[in-house]
N, C-alpha and C positions, 0 to 999 in steps of 0.2 A: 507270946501274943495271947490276949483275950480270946477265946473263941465262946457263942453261946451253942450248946450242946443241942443236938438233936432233941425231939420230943416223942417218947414212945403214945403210940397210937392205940385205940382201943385191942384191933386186931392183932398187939403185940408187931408191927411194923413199924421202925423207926424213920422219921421226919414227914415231913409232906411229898406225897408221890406226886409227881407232873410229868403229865405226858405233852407230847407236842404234834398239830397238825399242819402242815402249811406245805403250799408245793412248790418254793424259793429251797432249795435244799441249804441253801448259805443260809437263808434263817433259822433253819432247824438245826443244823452245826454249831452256830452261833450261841442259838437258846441253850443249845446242852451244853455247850461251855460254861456259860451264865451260870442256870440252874446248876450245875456241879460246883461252882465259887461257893455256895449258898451252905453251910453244913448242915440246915434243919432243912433243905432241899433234897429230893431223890428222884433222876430220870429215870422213867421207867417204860420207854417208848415215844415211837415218835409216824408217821403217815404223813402220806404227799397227798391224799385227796379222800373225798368225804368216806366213799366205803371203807379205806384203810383207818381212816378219824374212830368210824364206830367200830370196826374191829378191834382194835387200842385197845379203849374203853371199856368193848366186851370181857376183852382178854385181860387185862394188866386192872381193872378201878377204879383209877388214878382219884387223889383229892382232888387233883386241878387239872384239868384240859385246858390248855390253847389252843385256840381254834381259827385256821386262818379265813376271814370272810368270805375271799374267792377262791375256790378252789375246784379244779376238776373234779365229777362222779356225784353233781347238786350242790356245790355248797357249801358255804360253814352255817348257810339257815338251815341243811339238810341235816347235816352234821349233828348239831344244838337239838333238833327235834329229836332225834333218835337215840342220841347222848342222854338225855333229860330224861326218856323215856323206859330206855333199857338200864340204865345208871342213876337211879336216882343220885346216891348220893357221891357223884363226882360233879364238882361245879367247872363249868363251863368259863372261861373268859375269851370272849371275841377279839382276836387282833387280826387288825386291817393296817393298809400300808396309805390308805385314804381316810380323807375327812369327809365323812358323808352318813348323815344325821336319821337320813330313811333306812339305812341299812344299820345303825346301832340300834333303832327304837325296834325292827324288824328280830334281831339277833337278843336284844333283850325280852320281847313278848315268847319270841319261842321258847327263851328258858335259861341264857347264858345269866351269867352272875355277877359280870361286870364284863369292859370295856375299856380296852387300853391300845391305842395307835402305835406302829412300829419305829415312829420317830420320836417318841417319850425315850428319856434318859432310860438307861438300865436300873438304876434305885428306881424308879418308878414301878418299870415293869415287876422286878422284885417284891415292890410291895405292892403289887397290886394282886400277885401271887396271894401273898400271907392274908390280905383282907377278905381273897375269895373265900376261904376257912375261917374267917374270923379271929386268926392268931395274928397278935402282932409283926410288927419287923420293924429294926431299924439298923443303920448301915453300921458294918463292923465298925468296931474300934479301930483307932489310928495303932499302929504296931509298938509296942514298949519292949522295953527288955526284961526279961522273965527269966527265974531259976526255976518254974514251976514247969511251965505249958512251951513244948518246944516250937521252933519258928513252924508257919507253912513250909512244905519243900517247896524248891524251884517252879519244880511244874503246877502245882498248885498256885502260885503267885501269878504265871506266867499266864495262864489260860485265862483268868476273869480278864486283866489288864488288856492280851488281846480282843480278846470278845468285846468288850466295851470303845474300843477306839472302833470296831467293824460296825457295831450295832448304833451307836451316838455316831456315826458319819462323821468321825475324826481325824480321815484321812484324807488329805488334799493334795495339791500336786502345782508344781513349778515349771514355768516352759521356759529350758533354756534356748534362745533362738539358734539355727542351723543356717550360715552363710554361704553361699555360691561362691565364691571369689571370680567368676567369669563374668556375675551379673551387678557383685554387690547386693542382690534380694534374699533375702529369707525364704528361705523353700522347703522347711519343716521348722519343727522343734523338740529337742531331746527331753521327755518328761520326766522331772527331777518330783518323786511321791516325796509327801512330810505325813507324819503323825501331829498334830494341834497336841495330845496331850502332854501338861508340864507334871513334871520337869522337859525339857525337849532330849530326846535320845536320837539315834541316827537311824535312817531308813533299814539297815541294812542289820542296827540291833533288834528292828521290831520283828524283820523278815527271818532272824533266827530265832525269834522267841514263838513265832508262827510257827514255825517249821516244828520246833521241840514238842510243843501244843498240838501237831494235826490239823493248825488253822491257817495252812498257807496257801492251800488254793481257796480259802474264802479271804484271805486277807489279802492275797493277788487280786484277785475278782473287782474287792473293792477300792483299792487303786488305781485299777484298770477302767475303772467305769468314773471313779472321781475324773481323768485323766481324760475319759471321751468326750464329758462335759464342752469340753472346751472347742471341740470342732464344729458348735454351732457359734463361736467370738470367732475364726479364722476361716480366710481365702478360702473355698474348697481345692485348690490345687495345692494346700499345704498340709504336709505331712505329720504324724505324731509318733517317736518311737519312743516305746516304753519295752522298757529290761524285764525280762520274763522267768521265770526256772522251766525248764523243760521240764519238770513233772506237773507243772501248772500247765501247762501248753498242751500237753498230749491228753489233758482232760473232753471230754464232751461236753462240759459245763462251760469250760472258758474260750474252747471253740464257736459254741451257741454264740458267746458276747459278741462274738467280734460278728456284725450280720452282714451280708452282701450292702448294704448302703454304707455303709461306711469302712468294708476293706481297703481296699484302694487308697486309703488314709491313712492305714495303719502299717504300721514298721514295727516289729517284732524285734528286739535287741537280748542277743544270749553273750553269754562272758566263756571264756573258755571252757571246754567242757572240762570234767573230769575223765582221766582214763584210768582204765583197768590195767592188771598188770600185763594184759597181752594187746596194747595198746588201742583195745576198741571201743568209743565210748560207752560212757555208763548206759546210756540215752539210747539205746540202740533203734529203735525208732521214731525216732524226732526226724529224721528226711523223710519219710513216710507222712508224718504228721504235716511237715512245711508246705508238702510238696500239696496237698489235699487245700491248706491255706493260701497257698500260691495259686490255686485255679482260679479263686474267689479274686483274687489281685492284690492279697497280704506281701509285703517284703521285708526280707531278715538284715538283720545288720548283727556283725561280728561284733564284739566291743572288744575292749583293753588288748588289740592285738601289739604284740612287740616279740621279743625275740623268744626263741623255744621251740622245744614240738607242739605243747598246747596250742597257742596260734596259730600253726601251720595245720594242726588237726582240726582245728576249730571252723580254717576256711576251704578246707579242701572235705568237711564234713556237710557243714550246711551250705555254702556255694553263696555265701551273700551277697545282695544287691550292694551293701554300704561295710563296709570296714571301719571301725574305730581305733584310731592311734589311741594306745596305755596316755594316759596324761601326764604318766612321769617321764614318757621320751619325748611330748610337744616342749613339756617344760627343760628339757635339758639339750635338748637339739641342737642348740648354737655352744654349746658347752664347750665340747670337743670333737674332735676328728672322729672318733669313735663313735660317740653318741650318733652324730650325722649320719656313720654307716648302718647303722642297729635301724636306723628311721629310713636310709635307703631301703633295705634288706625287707623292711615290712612292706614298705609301700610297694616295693614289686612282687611281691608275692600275693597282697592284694590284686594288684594289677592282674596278675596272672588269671587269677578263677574271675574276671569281669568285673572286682567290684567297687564301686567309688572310695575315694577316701576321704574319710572326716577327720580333723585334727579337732581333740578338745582340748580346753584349756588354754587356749591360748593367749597370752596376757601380753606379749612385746612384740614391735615394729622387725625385733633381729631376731625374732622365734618365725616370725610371718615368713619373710626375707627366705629363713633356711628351709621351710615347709612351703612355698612357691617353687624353688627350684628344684625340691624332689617329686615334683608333681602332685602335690595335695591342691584339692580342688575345694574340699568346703571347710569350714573352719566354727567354731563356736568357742567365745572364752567372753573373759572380762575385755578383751580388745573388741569386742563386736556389741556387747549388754549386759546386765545383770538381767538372771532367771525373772521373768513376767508371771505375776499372779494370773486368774483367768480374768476380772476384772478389766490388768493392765492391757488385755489380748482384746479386748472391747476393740480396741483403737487400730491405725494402721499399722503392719508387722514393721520392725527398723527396716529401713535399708540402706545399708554401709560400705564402705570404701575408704582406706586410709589415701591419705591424699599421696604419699609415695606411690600407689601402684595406679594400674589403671585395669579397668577391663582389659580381658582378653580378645582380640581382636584378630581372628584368620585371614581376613581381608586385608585386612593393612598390612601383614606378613605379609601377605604373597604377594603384594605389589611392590612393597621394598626388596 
């Protein structure tokens, strides 16, 4: 791979040094992913609010400061003044997460040196970097094969790629509907996250190229908040659960998200934990954490429960309100005798710690059939909708019923 080499600096320091100020910690995680993609880039510090901004600055003399407009402690006009002031020669670029033309003409008179919004592509931002110096940029080369210059490593690829689906707002999200069987109403929706960026990969590759990176509780974050978009298109009595990693969960950050207005909406979904060899989860304080989310009115749901100790540690750890069948046993349920007992066996053990049970994936009339008689209650698949954009959520939620069954009816039992 081409790469363009760093540029030694007068002071014998090589590339452009950029600091960062901003008090969204996910933007500042972000930028330093960014800026490290960059190889004529060097982080060299970063602040959440104006006095940390000129401390930075004092301390590290960065070529370029970022500077966020609003920011606790006066400022990024606070900031800019004292920046300019005490620093001549580090130029200042104002970024704001708003469009608002008093406050760039404000942020340019004090001294910054350009102006770039947080919802400009990443090559923007990038080169808006290199023009505050006056040095060119333009975006790497497309990758060739080379006996000379060896490839990026992994984590080197893996980090810009992240950073850029976080920062360019590339991550979006699909509602698959969650059926009542007693109502035929939709009474949530399982939130299925996409990455937009092509080639398309799977959720679940991006959420390990996060993790490898250090950018998974910001690339949870911004899933999570693509995903809440959506509870101002639905009922307020309908539900949103999105799959979580309990190291994303037991943060401060991603607690903040979730605010008293909209707990009560929100459904938490963890996959079996991982255990230790003395069978205690890794997670050891995630029921500490639920329990603090459960005051506000958050509720957990199990996913992929089926047979094992996993599962049975998974619901006798966090006590969930909703249980999710593996969708390899909705799909094999009618298969055989066996299979049936494996879907017994979960479902009463759900049953046991109080929590409802969801069948996903459910695609035929004779998977319903055998998930009705072991008392599955709500159901989501290709039997019931395909996953609804937020768009499609504009509109009324389905409400379904195969024409074999009928609601459930107590009444009418106990009169026959």
């Amino acid at each position: 791979m081409s790469i363009v080499l760093p540029t030694e600096r007068a002071d014998g320091s090589v590339g452009i040094r950029v600091a960062v100020a901003d008090d969204e910690e996910t933007v500042v995680d972000v930028l330093r992913s960014l800026i490290g993609s960059d190889p004529t880039l060097r982080f060299v510090g970063a602040a959440n609010d104006a006095e940390g901004a000129i401390d930075v600055a004092v301390r590290e003399r960065p070529d370029v400061m970022l500077v966020d407009v609003r920011m606790p402690g006066g400022g990024g006009l606070r900031a800019v003044r004292e920046i300019t002031k005490r620093c001549p020669p580090t130029k200042v670029v104002a970024l704001s997460a708003h469009e608002d033309s008093n406050t760039v003409i404000r942020m340019i008179s004090a001294g910054a040196r350009a102006y770039v919004r947080k919802a400009e592509s990443t090559e923007k931002i990038l080169r808006t970097i290199h023009r505050a110096v006056d040095e060119p940029w333009s975006a790497p080369p497309a990758p060739h094969l080379t006996l000379i210059s060896p490839p990026l490593s992994v984590s080197d690829e893996r980090a810009p790629r992240v950073a850029r689906a976080i920062l360019d707002g590339e991550i979006t999200a699909e509602f698959d509907p969650i059926v009542d069987l007693g109502t035929g109403r939709t009474i949530g929706f399982d939130v299925r996250p996409r990455v937009a960026t092509l080639p398309h990969r799977s959720y679940d590759s991006w959420l390990a190229d996060a993790e490898a990176t250090d950018l998974l509780l910001d690339f949870e974050l911004g899933a999570f908040r693509a995903a809440t978009r959506a509870l101002r298109e639905i009922p307020p009595e309908l539900f949103l659960e999105f799959e979580v990693s309990p190291a994303t969960v037991r943060t401060a950050r991603f607690r903040r998200a979730i605010n008293r207005s909209i707990a009560d909406r929100i459904v938490l979904g963890f996959s079996p934990l991982v255990l230790a060899d003395d069978l205690t989860p890794a997670e050891v304080n995630l029921g500490e954490t639920l329990a603090t989310l459960r005051e506000r009115g958050v509720r957990v749901s199990a996913r992929d429960i089926g047979p094992g100790l996993p599962s049975l540690r998974q619901l006798l750890s966090i006590s969930p309100e909703f249980a999710r069948l593996d969708h390899t046993l909705t799909r094999s349920v009618s298969d055989s005798f066996s299979n049936h007992a494996i879907v017994a066996s979960a479902t009463a053990c759900a049953a046991e710690v109080g929590a409802k049970v969801i069948a996903a994936d459910v695609a035929s009339d004779d998977q319903l059939e055998e998930l009705l008689g072991l008392g599955v209650g709500m159901i989501q698949g290709p039997i019931v909708s395909d996953p609804l954009t937020v768009t499609e959520l504009g509109g009324k939620p389905p409400t379904w019923m195969p024409t074999r069954f009928k609601p459930h009816d107590p009444d009418t039992e106990s009169r026959e």
